[in-house]
ZAMARGU-4260 file (C-alpha; in steps of 0.2 Angstrom, whole numbers, plus 5000, padded with zeros to 4 digits):
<rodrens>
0) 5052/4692/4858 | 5070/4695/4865 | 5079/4682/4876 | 5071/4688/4893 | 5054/4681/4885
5) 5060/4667/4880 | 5067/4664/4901 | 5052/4668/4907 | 5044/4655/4896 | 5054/4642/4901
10) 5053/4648/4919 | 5035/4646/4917 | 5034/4631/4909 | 5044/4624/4923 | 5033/4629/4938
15) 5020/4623/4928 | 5026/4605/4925 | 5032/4605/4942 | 5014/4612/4949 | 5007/4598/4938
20) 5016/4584/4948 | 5014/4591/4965 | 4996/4591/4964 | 4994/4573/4956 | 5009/4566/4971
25) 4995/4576/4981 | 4980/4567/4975 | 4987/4550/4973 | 4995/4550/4991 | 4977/4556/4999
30) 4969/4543/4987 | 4983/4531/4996 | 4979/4512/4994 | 4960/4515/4987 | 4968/4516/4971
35) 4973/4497/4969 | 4957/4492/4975 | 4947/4504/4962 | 4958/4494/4948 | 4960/4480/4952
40) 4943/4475/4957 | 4938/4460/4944 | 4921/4469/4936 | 4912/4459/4920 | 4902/4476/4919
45) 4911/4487/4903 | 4902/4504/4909 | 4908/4500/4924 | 4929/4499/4919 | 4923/4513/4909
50) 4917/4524/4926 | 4932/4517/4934 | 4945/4522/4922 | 4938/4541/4922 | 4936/4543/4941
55) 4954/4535/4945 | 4962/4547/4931 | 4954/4563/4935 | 4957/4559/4952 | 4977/4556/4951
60) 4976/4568/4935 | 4986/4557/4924 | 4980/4542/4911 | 4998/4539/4909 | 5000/4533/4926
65) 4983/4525/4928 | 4986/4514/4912 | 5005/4511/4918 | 4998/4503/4934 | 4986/4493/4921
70) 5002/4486/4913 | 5007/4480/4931 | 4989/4472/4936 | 4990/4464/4921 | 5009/4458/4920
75) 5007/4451/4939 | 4990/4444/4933 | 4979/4453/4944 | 4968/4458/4932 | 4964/4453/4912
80) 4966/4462/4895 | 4947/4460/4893 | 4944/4469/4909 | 4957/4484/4907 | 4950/4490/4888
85) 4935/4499/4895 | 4947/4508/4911 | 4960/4512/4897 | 4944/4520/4889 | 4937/4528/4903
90) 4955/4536/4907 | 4957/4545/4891 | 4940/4553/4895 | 4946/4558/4912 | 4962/4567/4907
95) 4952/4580/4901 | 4948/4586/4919 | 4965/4594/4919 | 4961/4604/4902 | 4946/4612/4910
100) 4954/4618/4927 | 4967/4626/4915 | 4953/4634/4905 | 4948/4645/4919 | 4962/4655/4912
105) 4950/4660/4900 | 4937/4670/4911 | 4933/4686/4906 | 4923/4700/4913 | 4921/4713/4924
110) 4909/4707/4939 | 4917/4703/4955 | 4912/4686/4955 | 4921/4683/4938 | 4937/4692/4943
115) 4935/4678/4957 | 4934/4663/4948 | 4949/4669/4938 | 4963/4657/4946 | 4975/4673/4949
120) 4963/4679/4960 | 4959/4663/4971 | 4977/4654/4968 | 4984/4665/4981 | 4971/4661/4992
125) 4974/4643/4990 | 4993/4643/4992 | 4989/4652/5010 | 4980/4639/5014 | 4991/4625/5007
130) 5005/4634/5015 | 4998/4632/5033 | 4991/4615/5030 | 5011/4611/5027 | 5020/4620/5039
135) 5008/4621/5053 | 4999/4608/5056 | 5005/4588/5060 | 4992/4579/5051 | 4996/4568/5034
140) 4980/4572/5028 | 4980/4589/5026 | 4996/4589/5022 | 4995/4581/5006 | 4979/4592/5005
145) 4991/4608/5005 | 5001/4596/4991 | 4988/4599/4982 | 4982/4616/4984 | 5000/4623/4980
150) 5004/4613/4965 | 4989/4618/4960 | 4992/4636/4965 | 5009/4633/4955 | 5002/4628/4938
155) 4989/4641/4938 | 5004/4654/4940 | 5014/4645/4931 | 5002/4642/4916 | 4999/4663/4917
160) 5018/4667/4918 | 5018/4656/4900 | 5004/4663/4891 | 5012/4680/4896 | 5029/4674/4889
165) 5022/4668/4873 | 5012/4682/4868 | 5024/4692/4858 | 5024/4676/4848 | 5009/4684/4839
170) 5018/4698/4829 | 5034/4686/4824 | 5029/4678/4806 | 5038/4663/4807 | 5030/4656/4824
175) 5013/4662/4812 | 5018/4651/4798 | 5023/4636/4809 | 5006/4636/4817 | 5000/4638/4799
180) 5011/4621/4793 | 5000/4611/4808 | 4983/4614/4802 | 4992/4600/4789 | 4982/4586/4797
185) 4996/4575/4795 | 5009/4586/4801 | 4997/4592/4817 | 4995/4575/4822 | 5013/4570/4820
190) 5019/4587/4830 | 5007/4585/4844 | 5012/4564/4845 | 5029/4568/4846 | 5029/4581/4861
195) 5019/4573/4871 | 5028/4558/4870 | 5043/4568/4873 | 5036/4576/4890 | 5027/4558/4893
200) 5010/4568/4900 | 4997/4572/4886 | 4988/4584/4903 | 5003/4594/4901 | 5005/4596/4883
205) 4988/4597/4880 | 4988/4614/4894 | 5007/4618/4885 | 4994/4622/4869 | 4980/4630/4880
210) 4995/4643/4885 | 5000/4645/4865 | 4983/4650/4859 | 4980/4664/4872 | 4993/4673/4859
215) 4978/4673/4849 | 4987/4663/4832 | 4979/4646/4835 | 4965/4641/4826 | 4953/4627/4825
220) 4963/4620/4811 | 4976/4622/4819 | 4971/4616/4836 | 4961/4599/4830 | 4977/4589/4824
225) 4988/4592/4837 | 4976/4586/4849 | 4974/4569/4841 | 4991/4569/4841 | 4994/4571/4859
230) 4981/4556/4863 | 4993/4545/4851 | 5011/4553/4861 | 5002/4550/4879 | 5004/4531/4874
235) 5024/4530/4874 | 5023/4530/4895 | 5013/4515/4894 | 5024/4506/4878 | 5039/4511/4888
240) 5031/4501/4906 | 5028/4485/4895 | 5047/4482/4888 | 5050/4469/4897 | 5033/4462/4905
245) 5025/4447/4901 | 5014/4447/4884 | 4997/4451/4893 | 5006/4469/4899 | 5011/4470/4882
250) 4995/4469/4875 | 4989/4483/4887 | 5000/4496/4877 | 4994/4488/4862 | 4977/4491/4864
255) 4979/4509/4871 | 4989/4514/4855 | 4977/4507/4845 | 4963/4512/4853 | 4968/4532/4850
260) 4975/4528/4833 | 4958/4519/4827 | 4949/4535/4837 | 4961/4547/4827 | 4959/4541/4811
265) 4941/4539/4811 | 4939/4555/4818 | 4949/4567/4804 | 4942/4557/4791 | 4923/4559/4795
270) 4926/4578/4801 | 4939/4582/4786 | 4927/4574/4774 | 4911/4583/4782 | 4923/4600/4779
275) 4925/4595/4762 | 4906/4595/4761 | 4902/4609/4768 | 4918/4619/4770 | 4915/4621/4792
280) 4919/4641/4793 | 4926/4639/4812 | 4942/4631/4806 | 4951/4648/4804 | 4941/4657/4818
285) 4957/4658/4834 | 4956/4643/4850 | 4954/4648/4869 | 4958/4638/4882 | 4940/4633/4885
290) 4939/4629/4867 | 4954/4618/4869 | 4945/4609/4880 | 4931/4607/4873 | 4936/4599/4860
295) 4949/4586/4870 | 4933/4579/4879 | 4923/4579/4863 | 4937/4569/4854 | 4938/4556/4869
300) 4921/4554/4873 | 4918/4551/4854 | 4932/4537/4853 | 4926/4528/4869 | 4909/4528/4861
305) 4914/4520/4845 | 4927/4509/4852 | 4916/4505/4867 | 4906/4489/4858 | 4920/4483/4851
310) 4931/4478/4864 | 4932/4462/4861 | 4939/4465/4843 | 4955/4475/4851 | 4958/4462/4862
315) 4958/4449/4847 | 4970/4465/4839 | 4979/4466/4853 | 4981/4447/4852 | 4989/4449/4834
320) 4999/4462/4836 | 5008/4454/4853 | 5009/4436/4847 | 5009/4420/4858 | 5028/4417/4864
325) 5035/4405/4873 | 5039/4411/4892 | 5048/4408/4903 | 5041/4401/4919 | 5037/4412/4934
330) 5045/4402/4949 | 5031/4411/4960 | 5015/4419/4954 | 5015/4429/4971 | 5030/4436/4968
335) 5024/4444/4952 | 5015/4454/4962 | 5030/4466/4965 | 5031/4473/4949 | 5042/4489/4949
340) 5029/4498/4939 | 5020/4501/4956 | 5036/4510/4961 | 5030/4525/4952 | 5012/4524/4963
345) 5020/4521/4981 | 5003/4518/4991 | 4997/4504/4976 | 5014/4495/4978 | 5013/4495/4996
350) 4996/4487/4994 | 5006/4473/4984 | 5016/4471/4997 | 5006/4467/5010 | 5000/4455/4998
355) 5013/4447/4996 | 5019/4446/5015 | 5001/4440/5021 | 5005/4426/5008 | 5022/4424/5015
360) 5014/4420/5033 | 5002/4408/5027 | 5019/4398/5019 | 5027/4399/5037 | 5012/4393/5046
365) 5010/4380/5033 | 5027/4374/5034 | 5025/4376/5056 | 5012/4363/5054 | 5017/4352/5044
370) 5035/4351/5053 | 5023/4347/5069 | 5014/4334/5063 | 5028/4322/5056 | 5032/4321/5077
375) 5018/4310/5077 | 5013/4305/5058 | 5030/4304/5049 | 5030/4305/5030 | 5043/4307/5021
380) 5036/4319/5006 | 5029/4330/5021 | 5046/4330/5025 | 5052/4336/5007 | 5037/4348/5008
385) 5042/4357/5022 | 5061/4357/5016 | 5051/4367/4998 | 5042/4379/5009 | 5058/4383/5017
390) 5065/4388/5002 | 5052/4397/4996 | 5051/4408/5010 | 5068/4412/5010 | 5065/4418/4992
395) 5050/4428/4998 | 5061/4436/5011 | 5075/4440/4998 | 5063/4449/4986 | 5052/4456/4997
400) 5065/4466/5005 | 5074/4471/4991 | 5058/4479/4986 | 5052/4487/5001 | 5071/4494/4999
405) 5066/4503/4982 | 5050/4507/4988 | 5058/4516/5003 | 5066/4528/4990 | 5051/4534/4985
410) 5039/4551/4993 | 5029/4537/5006 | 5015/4543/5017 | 5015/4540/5036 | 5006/4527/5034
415) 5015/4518/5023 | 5031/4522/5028 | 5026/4513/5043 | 5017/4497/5036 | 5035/4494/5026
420) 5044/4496/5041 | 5032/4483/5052 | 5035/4469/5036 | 5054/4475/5033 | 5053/4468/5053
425) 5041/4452/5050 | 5049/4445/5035 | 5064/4441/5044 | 5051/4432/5059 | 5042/4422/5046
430) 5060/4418/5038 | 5066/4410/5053 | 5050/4400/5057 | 5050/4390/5043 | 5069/4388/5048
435) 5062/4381/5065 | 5049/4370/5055 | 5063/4364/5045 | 5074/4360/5061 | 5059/4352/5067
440) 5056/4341/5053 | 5074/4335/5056 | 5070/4330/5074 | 5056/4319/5065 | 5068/4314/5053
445) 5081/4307/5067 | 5066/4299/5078 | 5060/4288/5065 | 5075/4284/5056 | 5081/4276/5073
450) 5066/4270/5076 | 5068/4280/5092 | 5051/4285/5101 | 5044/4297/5118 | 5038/4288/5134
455) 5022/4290/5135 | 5021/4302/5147 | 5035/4313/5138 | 5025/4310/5121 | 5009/4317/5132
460) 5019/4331/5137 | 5026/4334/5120 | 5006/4336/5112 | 5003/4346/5125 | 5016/4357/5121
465) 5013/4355/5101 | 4995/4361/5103 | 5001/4376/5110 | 5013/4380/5098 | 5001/4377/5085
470) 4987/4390/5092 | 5000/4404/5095 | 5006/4403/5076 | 4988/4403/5073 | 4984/4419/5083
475) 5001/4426/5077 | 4997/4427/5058 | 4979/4430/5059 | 4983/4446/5068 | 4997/4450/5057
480) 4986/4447/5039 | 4971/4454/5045 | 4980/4467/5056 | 4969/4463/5071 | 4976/4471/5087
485) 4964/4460/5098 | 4972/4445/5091 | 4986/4450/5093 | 4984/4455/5110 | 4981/4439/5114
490) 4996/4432/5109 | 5012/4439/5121 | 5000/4429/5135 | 5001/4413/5127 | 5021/4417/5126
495) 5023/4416/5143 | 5016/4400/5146 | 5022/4392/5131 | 5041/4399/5141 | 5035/4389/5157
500) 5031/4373/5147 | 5048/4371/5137 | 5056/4374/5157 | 5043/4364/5164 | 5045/4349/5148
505) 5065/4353/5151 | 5064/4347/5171 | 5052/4332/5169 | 5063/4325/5156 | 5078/4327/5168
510) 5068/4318/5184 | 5064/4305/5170 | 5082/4301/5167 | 5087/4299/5185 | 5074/4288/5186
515) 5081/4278/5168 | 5063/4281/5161 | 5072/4292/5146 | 5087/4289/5135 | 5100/4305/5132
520) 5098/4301/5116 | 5081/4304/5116 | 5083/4320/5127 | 5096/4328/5116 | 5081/4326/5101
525) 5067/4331/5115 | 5079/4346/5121 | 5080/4352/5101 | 5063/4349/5098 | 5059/4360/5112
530) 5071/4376/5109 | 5064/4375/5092 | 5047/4377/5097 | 5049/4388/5111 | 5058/4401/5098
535) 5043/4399/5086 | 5030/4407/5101 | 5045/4419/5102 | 5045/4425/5084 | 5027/4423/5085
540) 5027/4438/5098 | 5038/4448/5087 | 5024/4446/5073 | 5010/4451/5084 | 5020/4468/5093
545) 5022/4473/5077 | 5006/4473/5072 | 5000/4482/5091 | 5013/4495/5084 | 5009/4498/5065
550) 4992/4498/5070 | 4997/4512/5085 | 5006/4522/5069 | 5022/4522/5080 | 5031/4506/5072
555) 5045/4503/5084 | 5050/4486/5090 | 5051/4485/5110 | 5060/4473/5124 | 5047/4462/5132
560) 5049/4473/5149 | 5041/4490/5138 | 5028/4478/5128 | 5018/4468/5144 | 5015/4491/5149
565) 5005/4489/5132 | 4991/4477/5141 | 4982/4482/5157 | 4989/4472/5168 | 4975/4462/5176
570) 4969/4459/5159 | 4987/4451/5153 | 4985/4439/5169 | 4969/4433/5166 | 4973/4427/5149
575) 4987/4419/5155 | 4978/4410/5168 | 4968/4403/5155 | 4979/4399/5143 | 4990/4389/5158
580) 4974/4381/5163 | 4972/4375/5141 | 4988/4368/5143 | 4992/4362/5157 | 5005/4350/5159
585) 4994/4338/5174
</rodrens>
């Protein structure tokens, strides 16, 4: 084996890592937000995590990443340790889907339709097709399907240019002895640990030892160990997601270490005690591919099945081996909800950030409300209550964005791209209505702490106006939370007249002081009062043309002249109409 083997080795391991990752981008971005609501889904039913955990892994081809988004559900408290064990088990049965496409490497025979199932014959096919799907065509969805024809098409060539590399490796002694030194159980298990937590991907190191054996020196002996040990490395991705997190995401990675460590153990020593028993004569016959695989599924599938009725035990382990701590307290249990884990899977953590802006809204209609009522009931810890949710929502707005800002950074679908940039927008809307509702609370404040009060007529007026407020902030965040364009449609109407009543509230109370009905201290309260609620409707138009244009898939945020082309015309009108005729001033 000269240098220009030992290139095109790493040239081929290369394309095939890098083949590896482009088809699970693929797969995760065409999944998009399904993902977290597969996982997160709060199931009772063990065969059911099970199923769950080995349909999300082979789906995004990684049990790394599926428990790593475990470690966030768990740390934001999404889900419970009791009901990630059986996924955690399912997803080490699903990694195993990635062996067996790589073991089509092993097809032999002279038919046509054999030389056809060999992925060097139909990999080109599929990059052609991948190719135009890319470069031709304007949809996201097959556009991440080409993503993952060509990183599939990649690893296949990338997995053959390897085993080609490697294959003089069967007439060098010393590579023949190392293999040799691994059939150690000990030392197989610790070589194969070690890798795969170097590479962070036991997919990868597991199709890495698909490639050695075509060089025709790996036996079973050989083969067996280092597989357990690549279960025990894959773990290091999700210890490495848990420094840090709370004690619950800790005990995730607890229990998925000791889950393949109990599975290893158990598993050498009844098959190395049943060898010595009857001396198996396979160990020393050479791996394929196929055989590779083979037994990667058997050794998962026996591990889940042995582990599977005692779940509750490695919680209880998992529970000894994380102990009880004292934590510091989460100023927000929303907010936990933005765990940078979700980074890694851009469609889950856009998911959470919905979540956490629909939550947002609810705060700033809260706050709206209750600044409204103290015109009329005054209290002063409704007062104190609004001041808290205006802080709160400040923080919201501070973290929120700063997270959408790393999720940015990230390979976003169109979609999502999209839904970050509408809640980059609405953030700062919310934001300033509980800024309003704050202001608001302060007219209150100033009214009954000079035992000031409206004329009746201006205090009439006032409800009116008030109730009007109340129904467009109402409209406003259902459509933004439930992402309802009808709703929201409904909205830029109610605007409008909400604009005519703060002119129309603005003039009475000026007839009303030539006439010495009103004080100007009172109108200076009445004329605050009013901007502030006239600029709610106003930021409660923004939320709801944001939500016309995310749900258009053309987030772009207009003047009012380009938004009223967005509503047939007689349509707008007649809304209007009506809402003037809800709220009339008469």
């Amino acid at each position: 084996m000269d240098i220009f083997d030992v290139l095109q080795m790493i040239g081929g391991l290369c394309l095939f890592l890098f083949g590896m990752e482009t088809m699970g981008d693929g797969l995760t971005r065409t999944s998009g937000g399904k993902l977290q609501n597969i996982l997160s889904s709060l199931t009772s039913s063990v065969p059911r995590g099970v199923f769950l955990g080995c349909v999300v892994t082979a789906v995004i081809q990684s049990s790394s990443a599926t428990t790593v988004m475990l470690v966030g559900f768990v740390n934001s408290g999404i889900m419970q340790l009791r009901q990630v064990i059986p996924v955690i088990m399912g997803a080490n049965i699903g990694t195993t889907v990635t062996a067996w496409l790589l073991s089509l490497t092993s097809i032999n025979g002279d038919s046509i339709f054999i030389q056809l199932l060999k992925p060097m014959s139909f990999s080109p096919v599929l990059a052609a097709i991948a190719i135009a799907f890319m470069m031709f065509t304007k949809s996201e969805k097959k556009y991440n399907i080409g993503m993952i024809l060509i990183g599939f098409a990649v690893l296949m060539y990338g997995m053959n240019i390897m085993s080609s590399a490697v294959e003089p490796l069967r007439d060098v002694p010393e590579f023949v002895s190392i293999l040799t030194m691994f059939s150690n159980p000990i030392l197989g298990v610790a070589a194969g640990a070690l890798f795969t937590a170097a590479i962070q991907s036991s997919s990868a190191s597991v199709g890495i030892l698909q490639a050695l054996c075509l060089t025709g020196s790996v036996t079973y002996g050989t083969a067996i160990p280092i597989i357990m040990g690549q279960n025990i490395g894959t773990c290091i991705t999700a210890i490495l997601s848990a420094i840090g997190a709370n004690k619950g995401a800790k005990r995730v990675a607890a229990v998925h270490l000791s889950f393949n460590i109990i599975g290893t153990v158990v598993f050498l020593v009844g098959f190395y005690a049943a060898n010595a028993i009857v001396s198996f004569d396979f160990m020393g016959n050479v791996v394929n591919p196929a055989n590779i695989a083979i037994i990667h599924s058997i050794f998962n599938i026996f591990s889940t099945a042995l582990l599977l009725p005692f779940c509750r035990q490695l919680e209880k382990l998992a529970n000894i081996i994380v102990k009880d701590q004292p934590e510091k307290k989460v100023q927000d249990e929303t907010l936990t909800l933005l765990d940078e884990r979700f980074l890694e899977t851009p469609s889950v953590a856009t998911a959470q950030c919905k979540k956490v802006a629909a939550k947002m809204a609810q705060l700033s209609r809260d706050s709206i409300m209750a600044a409204i009522n103290l015109i009329t009931d005054y209290d002063e810890d409704k007062v104190n209550y609004v001041n808290l949710l205006e802080s709160k929502i400040d923080r919201y707005e501070d973290t929120l964005s700063e997270y959408i800002v790393k999720l940015e950074r990230q390979d976003l679908s169109n979609n999502d791209n999209t839904t970050l940039s509408a809640i980059l927008h609405n953030v700062g809307d919310l934001e300033r209505i509980s800024d309003h509702a704050k202001n608001i609370s302060e007219s209150a404040q100033e009214l009954h702490g000079k035992n000031l009060r409206f004329s009746p007529e201006a205090e009439r007026e006032v409800g009116v106006y008030t109730a009007a407020v109340k129904e467009i902030v109402n409209r406003a965040v259902d459509s933004f939370i439930e992402e309802d364009v009808q709703k929201a449609a409904d909205v830029e109407p109610l605007e409008q007249v909400i604009d005519e009543i703060h002119l129309e509230v603005k003039n009475r109370h000026i007839e009303r002081l030539r006439k010495g009905i009103c004080t100007v201290e009172l109108g200076f309260i009445l004329s605050d009062l009013g901007t502030n609620l006239e600029r709610v409707a106003d930021h409660c138009s923004n939320l709801a043309i944001c939500t016309i244009e995310a749900a258009e898939g053309a987030f772009e945020m207009h003047r009012y002249t380009s938004r009223i082309k967005k509503y047939d015309e007689e349509e707008f009108e007649e809304k209007e109409r009506s809402f003037e005729a809800k709220y009339s001033l008469d």
